[in-house]
BAPALUM-59303 format. One record per residue (C-alpha): x, y, z; residue number from 0; residue in three letters. Coordinates in pm, 1 decimal. Each point is the difference from the previous one (the first is absolute). Layout:
{u:X&v:Y&w:Z&donu:NUM&balum:ALA}
...
This chain:
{u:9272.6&v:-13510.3&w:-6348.5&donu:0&balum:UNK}
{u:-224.1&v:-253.7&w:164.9&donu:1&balum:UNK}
{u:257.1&v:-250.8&w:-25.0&donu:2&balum:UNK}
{u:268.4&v:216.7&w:144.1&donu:3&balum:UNK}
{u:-209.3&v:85.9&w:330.5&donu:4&balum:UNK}
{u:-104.5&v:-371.1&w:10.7&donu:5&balum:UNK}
{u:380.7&v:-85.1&w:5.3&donu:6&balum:UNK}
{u:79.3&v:247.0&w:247.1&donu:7&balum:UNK}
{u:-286.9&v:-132.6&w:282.4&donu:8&balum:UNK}
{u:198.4&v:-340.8&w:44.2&donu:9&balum:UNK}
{u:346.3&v:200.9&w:62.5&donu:10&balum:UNK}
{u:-186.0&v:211.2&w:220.7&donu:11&balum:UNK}
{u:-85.1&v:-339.9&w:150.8&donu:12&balum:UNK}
{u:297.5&v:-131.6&w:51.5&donu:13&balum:UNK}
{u:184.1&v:264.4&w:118.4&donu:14&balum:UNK}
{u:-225.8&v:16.2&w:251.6&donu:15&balum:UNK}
{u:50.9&v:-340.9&w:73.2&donu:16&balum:UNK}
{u:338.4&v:63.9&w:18.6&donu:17&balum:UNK}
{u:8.8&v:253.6&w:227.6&donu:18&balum:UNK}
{u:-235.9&v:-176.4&w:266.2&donu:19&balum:UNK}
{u:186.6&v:-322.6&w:-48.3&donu:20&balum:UNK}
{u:333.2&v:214.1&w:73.8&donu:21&balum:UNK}
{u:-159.7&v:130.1&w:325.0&donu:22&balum:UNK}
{u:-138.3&v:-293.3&w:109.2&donu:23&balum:UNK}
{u:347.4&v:-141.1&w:-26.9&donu:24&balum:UNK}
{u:153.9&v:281.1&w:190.8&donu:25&balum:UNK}
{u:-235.2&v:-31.4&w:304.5&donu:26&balum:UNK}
{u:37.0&v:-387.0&w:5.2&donu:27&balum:UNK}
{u:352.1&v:47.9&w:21.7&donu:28&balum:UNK}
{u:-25.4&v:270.1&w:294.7&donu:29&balum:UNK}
{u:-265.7&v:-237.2&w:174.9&donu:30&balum:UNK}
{u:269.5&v:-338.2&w:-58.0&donu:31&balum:UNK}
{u:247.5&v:203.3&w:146.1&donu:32&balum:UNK}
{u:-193.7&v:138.8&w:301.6&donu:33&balum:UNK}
{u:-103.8&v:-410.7&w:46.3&donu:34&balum:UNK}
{u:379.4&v:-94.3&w:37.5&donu:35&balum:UNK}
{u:91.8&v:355.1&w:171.1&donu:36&balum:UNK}
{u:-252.1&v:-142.3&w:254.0&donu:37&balum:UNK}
{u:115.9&v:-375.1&w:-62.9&donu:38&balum:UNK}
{u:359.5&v:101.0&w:101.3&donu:39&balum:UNK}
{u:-46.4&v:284.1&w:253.4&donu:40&balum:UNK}
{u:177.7&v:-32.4&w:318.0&donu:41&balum:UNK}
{u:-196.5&v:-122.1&w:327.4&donu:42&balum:UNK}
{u:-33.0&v:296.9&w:186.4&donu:43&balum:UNK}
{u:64.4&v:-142.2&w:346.3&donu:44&balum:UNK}
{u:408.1&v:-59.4&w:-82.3&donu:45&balum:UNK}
{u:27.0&v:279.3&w:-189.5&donu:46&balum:UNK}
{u:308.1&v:138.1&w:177.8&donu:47&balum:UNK}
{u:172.4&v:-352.0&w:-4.2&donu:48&balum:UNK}
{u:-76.8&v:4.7&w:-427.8&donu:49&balum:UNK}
{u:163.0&v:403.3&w:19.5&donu:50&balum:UNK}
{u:289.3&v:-109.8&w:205.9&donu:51&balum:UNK}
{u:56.9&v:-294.8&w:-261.4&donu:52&balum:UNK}
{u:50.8&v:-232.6&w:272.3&donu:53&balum:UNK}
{u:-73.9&v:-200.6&w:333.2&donu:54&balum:UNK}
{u:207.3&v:-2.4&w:257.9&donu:55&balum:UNK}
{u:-71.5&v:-358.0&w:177.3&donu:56&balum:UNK}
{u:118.0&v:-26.6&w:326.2&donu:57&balum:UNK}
{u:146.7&v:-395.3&w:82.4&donu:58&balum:UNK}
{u:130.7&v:-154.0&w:336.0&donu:59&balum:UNK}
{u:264.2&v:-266.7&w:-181.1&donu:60&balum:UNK}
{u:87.1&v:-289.6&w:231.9&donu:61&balum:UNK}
{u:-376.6&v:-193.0&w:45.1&donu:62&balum:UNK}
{u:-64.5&v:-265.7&w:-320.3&donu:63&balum:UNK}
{u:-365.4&v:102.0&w:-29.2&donu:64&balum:UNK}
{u:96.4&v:370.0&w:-5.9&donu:65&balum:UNK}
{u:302.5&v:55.6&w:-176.8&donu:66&balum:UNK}
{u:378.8&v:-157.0&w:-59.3&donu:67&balum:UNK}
{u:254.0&v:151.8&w:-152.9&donu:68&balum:UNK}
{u:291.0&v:-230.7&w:-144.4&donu:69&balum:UNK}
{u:337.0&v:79.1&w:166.1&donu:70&balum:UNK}
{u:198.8&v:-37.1&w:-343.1&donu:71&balum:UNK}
{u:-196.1&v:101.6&w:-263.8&donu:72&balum:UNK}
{u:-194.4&v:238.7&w:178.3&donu:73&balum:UNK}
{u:-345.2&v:-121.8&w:-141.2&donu:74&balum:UNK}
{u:-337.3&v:78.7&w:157.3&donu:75&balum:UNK}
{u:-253.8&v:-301.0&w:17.7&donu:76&balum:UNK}
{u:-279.2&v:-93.1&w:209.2&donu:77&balum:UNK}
{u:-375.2&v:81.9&w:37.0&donu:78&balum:UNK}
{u:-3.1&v:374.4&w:84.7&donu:79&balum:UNK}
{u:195.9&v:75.6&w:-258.2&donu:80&balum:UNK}
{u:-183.7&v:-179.1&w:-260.6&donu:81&balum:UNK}
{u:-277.1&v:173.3&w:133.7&donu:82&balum:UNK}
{u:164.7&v:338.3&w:-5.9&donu:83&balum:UNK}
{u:145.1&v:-122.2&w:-380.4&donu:84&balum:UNK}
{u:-366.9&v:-13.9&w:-73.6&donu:85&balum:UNK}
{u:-155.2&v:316.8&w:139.0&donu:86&balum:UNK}
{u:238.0&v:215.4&w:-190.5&donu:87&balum:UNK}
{u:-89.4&v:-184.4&w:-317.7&donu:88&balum:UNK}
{u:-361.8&v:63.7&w:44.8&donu:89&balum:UNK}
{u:47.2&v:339.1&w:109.5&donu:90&balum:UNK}
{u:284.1&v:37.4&w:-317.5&donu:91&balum:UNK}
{u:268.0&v:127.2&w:162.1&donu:92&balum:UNK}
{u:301.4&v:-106.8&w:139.3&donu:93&balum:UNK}
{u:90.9&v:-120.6&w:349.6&donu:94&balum:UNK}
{u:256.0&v:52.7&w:227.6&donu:95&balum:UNK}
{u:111.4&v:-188.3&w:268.6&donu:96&balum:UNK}
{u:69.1&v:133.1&w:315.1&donu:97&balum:UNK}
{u:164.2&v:-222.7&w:236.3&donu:98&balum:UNK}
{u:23.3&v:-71.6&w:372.5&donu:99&balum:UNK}
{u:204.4&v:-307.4&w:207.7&donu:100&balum:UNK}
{u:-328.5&v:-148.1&w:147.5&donu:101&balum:UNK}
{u:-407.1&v:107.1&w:-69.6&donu:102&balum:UNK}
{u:-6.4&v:139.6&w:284.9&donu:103&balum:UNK}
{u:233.3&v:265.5&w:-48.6&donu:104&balum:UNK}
{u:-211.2&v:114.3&w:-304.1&donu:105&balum:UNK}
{u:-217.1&v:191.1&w:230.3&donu:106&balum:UNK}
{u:305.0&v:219.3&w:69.8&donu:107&balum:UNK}
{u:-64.4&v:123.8&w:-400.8&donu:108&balum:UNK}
{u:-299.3&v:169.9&w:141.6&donu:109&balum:UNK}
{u:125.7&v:247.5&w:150.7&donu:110&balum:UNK}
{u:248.0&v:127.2&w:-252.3&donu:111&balum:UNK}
{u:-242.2&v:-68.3&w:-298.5&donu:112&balum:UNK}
{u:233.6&v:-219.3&w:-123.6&donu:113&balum:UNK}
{u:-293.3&v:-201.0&w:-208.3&donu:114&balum:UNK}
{u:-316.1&v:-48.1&w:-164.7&donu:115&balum:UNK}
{u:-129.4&v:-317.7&w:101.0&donu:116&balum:UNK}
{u:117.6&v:-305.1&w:232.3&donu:117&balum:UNK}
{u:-53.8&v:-298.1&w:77.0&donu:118&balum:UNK}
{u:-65.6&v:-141.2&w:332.7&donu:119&balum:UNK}
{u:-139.3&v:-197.0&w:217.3&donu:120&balum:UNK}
{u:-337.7&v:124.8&w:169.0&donu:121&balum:UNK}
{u:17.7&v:136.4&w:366.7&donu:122&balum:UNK}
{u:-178.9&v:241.9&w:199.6&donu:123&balum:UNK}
{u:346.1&v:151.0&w:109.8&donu:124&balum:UNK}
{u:42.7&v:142.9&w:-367.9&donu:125&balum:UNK}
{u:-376.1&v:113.5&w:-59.8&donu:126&balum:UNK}
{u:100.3&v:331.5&w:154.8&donu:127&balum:UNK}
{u:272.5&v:114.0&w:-299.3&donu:128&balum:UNK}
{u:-179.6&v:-210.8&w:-292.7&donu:129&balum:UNK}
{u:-286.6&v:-180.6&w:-142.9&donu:130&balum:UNK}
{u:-25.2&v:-343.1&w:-87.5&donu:131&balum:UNK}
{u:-127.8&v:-151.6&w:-361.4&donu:132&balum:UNK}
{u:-182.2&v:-332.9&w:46.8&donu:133&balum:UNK}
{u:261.6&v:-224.4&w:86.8&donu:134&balum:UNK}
{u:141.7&v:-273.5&w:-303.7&donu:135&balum:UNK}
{u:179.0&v:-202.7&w:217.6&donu:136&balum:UNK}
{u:-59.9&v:-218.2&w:328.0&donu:137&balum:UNK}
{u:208.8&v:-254.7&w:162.6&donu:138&balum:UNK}
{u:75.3&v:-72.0&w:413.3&donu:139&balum:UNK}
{u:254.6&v:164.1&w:243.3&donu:140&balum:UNK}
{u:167.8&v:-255.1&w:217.5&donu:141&balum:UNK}
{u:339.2&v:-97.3&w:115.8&donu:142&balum:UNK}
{u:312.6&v:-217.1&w:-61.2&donu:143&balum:UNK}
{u:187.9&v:-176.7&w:290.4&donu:144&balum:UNK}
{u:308.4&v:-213.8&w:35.5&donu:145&balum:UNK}
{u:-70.7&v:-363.5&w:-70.3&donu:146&balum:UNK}
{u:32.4&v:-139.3&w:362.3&donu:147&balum:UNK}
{u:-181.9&v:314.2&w:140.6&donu:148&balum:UNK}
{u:-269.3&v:-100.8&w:286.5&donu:149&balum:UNK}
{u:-220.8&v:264.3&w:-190.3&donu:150&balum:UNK}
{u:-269.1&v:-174.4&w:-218.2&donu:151&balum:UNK}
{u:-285.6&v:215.2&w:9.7&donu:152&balum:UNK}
{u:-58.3&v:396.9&w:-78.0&donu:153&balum:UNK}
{u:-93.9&v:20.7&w:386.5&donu:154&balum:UNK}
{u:354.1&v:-172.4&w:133.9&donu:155&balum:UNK}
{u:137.7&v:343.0&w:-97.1&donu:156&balum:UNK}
{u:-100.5&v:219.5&w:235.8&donu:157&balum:UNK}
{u:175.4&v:-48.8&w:299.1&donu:158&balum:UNK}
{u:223.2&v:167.4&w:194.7&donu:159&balum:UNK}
{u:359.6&v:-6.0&w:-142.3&donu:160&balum:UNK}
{u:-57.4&v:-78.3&w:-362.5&donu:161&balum:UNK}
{u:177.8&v:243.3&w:-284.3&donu:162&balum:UNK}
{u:-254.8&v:15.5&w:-286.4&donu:163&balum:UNK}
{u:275.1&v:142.4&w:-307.2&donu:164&balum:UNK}
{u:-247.1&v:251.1&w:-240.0&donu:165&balum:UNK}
{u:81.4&v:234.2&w:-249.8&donu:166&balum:UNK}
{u:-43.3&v:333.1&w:137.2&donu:167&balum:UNK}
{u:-351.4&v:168.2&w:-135.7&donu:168&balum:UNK}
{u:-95.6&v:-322.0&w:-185.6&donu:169&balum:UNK}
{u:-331.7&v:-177.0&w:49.0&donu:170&balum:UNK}
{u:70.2&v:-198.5&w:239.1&donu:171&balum:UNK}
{u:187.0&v:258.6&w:182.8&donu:172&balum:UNK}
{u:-347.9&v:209.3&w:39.5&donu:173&balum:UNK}
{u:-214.8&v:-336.5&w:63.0&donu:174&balum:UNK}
{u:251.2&v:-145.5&w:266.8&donu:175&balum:UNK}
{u:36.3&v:313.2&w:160.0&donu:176&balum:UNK}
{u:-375.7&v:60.7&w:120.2&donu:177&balum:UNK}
{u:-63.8&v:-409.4&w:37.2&donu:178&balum:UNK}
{u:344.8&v:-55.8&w:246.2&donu:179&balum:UNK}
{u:-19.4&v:-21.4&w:324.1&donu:180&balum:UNK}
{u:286.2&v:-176.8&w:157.0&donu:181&balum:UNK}
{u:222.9&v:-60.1&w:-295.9&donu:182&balum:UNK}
{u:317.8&v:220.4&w:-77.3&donu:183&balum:UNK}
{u:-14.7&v:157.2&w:-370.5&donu:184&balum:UNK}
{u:339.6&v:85.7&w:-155.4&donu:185&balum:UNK}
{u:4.4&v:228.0&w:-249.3&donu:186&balum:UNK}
{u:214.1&v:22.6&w:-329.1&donu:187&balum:UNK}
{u:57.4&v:183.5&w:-310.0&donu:188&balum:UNK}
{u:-28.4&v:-309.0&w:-281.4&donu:189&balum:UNK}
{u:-162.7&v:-298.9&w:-14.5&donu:190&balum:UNK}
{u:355.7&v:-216.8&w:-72.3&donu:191&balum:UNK}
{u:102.3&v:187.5&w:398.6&donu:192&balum:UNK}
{u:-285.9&v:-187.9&w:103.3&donu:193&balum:UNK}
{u:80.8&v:-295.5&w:-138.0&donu:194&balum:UNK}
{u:316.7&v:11.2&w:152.9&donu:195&balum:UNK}
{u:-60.0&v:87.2&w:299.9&donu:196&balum:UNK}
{u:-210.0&v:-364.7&w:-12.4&donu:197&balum:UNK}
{u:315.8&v:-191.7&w:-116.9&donu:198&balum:UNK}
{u:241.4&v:191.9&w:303.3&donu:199&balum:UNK}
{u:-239.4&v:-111.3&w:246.9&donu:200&balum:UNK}
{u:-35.1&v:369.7&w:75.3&donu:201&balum:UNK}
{u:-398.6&v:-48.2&w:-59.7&donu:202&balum:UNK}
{u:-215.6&v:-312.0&w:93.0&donu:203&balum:UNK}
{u:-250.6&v:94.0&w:-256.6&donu:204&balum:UNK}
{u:-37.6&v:195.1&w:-312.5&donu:205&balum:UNK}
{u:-383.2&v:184.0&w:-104.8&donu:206&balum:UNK}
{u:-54.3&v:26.9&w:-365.6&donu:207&balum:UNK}
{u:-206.0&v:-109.8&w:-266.4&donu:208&balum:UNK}
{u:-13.1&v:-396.8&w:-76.7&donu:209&balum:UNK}
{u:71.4&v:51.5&w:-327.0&donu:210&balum:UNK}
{u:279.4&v:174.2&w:55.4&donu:211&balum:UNK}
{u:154.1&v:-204.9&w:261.8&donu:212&balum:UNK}
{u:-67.0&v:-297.2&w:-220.1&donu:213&balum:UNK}
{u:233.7&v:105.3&w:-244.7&donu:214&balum:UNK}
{u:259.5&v:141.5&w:232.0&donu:215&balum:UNK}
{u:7.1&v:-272.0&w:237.4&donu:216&balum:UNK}
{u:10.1&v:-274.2&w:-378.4&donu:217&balum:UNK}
{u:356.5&v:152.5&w:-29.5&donu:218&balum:UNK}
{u:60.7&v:-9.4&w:420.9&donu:219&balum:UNK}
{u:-40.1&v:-344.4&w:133.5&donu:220&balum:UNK}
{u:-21.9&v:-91.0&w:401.2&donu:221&balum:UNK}
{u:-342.4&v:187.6&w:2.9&donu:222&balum:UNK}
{u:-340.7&v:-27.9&w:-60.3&donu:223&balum:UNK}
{u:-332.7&v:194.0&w:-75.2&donu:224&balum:UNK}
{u:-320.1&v:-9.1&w:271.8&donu:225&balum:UNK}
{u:-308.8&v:-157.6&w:-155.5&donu:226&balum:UNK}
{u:-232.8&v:220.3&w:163.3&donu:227&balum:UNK}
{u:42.1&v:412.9&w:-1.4&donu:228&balum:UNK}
{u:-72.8&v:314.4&w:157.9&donu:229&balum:UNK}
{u:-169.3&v:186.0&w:-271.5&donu:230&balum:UNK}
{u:-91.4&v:33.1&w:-335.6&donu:231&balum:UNK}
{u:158.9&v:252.7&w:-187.5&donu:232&balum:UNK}
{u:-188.2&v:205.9&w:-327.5&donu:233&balum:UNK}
{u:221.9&v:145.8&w:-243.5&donu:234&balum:UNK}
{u:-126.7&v:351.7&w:-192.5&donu:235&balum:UNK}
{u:82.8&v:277.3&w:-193.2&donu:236&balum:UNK}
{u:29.2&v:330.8&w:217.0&donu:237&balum:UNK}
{u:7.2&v:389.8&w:-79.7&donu:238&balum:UNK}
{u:71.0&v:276.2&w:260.1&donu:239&balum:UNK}
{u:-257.6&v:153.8&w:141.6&donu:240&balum:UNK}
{u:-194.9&v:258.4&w:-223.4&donu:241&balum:UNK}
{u:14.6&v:-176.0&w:-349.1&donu:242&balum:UNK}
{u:-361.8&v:-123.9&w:28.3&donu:243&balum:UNK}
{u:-63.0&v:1.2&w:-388.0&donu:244&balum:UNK}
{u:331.7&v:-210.0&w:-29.4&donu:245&balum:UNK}
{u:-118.9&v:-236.1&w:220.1&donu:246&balum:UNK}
{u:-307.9&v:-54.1&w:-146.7&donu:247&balum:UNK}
{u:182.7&v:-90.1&w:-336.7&donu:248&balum:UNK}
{u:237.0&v:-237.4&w:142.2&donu:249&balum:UNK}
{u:-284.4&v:-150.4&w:206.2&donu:250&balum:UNK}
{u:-125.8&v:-95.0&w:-330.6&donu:251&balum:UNK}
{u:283.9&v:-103.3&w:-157.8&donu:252&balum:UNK}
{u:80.3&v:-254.5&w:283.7&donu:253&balum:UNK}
{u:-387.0&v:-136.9&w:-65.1&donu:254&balum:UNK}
{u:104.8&v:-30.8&w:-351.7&donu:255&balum:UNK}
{u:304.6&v:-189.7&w:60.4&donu:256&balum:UNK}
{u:-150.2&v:-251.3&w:257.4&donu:257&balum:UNK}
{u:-287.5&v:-85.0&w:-226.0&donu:258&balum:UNK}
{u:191.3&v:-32.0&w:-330.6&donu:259&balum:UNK}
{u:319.2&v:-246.3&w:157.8&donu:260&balum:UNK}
{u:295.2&v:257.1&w:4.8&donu:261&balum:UNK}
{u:53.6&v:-45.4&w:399.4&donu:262&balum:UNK}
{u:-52.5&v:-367.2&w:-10.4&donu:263&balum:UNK}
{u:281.9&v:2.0&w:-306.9&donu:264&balum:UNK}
{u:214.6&v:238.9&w:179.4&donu:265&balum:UNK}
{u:19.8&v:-253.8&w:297.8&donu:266&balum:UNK}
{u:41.0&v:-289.6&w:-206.7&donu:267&balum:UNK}
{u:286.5&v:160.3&w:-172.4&donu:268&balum:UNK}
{u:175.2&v:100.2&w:325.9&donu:269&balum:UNK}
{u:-64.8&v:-355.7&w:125.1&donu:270&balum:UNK}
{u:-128.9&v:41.4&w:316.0&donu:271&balum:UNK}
{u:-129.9&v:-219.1&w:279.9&donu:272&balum:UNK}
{u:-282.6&v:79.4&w:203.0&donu:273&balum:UNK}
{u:-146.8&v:323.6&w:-174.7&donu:274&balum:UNK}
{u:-333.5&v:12.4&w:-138.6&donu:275&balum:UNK}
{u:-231.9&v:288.8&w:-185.8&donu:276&balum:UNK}
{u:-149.2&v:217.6&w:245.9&donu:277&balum:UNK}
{u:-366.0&v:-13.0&w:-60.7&donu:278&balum:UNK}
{u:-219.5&v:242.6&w:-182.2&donu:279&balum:UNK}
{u:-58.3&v:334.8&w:151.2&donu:280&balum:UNK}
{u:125.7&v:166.2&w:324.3&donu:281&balum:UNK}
{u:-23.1&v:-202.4&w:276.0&donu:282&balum:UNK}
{u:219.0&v:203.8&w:183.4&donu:283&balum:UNK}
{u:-275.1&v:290.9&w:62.1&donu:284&balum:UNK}
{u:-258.8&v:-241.9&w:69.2&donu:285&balum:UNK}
C-alpha cells in the first residue's frame, strides 16, 4: 500500500508539471503573437492610404529632376518617382501614378482630389491648398538664351521687350512672376512649347530649372545656360490641406531617405547635373 501511494505522488507530480508547462506555453504563445501583432501593426497616421491599398502620387512629367516619362515605352524614371516607388514600399501598398504635362499643373489635382501626395517644388503660392514635407531636393532656377544673345547675366533680362518662354504654373512661372518688372512672360502648356518657342525665335529667353535646361538644351544646340540664377528651388513631398497626421509620416520618411542615401542614389541614377540633397530639416518654415 505504501508503495502504491509513494508511486502515485511523482504522477501527481508530473502531471502537474504538465499542466503548468502546457499553460505556460499557451500564454507565451499569446504574448509572441501580441509582440509581432504590435511588430507589424499599421502606423496609424496613413491608415486610410493602407485601407485604400494604395497611393495615389501626383507627378508633373516633363522636368528631369521631377519626372520623365519615355515616349515609346512609356516608362516612368526620375527622382520623384523613385521617391514615390519608395514611400509605397514602406507604407506596403501600392502606388499609382497620377499624371500631369508639367509640375505645375499638379496643383490642378487639388481640387478634384485627384491624389494623395505630390511632389513639388516649394512656394508660398501653393501653401494655401497644401503642406509641404521637408524638401529632398535643391538645385537653382535660371535661364537659357541663344548663343549670340547680348544677355549674360540673370539681371540683362529684365528689360522692356524681352519674352521670357515658362511653363504655365511651374516654378519659375510663380518666382518670375512676383520678381519681373519690365520683362514680358509668355505662358505655355509643356515644357517642349517652351523650348520651342526658344528655337522659333518667338521667345528671347526660356525660365526653368538648370538641370533641366541642361539636358534639353544637350540635345538643342545654338544655346546656352546662364552661370548665375534667379533662385534656388527646394523640391518636397506635399499633401492637401487637412492630412496633418500624413504629413507628419512622410516628413519622416523624407528624413529617412536623406540620411540613409536613397535621394542621393535616385539622382545619380537619373543622371543629373546640378542637383544636390536638400539639407536636413525644413528650411522652408524657418
Amino acid at each position: 500500500m505504501l508503495k502504491v501511494q509513494a508511486l502515485r505522488m511523482p504522477m501527481r507530480r508530473i502531471t502537474l508539471m504538465l499542466a503548468l508547462t502546457w499553460s505556460l506555453g499557451i500564454a507565451a504563445a499569446v504574448i509572441g503573437a501580441q509582440i509581432l501583432s504590435a511588430q507589424q501593426a499599421p502606423d496609424p497616421r496613413v491608415a486610410d492610404l493602407i485601407q485604400a491599398g494604395k497611393v495615389r502620387v501626383g507627378l508633373g512629367l516633363g522636368s528631369p529632376p521631377v519626372a520623365i516619362k519615355d515616349p515609346v515605352t512609356g516608362e516612368l524614371r526620375g527622382p520623384a518617382w523613385d521617391v514615390a516607388r519608395a514611400l509605397a514600399a514602406r507604407i506596403g501598398i501600392g502606388l499609382l501614378p497620377v499624371e500631369y504635362p508639367r509640375p505645375g499643373a499638379v496643383m490642378e489635382g487639388v481640387r478634384a482630389n485627384a491624389w494623395d501626395v505630390a511632389l513639388l517644388g516649394i512656394d508660398p503660392s501653393r501653401a494655401a491648398e497644401v503642406d509641404f514635407s521637408p524638401p529632398y531636393l535643391q538645385y537653382d532656377l535660371t535661364y537659357a538664351v541663344p548663343v549670340g544673345s547680348a544677355i549674360r547675366y540673370v539681371a540683362d533680362v529684365d528689360l522692356p521687350g524681352v519674352r521670357v518662354a515658362v511653363p504655365r504654373g511651374d516654378i519659375s512661372d510663380l518666382r518670375l512672376s512676383r520678381m519681373l518688372k519690365r520683362a514680358e512672360l509668355v505662358r505655355v502648356n509643356t515644357i517642349a512649347a517652351v523650348f520651342d518657342l526658344l528655337r522659333t525665335g518667338n521667345a528671347d529667353v526660356c525660365g526653368g530649372t538648370r538641370p533641366g535646361l541642361l539636358e534639353e538644351l544637350a540635345r538643342l544646340p545654338g544655346f546656352r545656360v546662364l552661370e548665375d540664377r534667379f533662385g534656388v528651388i527646394l523640391v518636397a513631398m506635399v499633401v492637401p490641406k487637412g492630412h496633418a497626421e500624413r504629413l507628419a509620416y512622410i516628413s519622416d520618411f523624407i528624413e529617412e531617405a536623406k540620411a540613409s542615401g536613397l535621394v542621393q542614389r535616385t539622382i545619380e541614377r537619373a543622371g543629373l547635373r546640378g542637383v544636390q540633397v536638400a539639407p536636413p530639416g525644413n528650411p522652408s518654415t524657418r
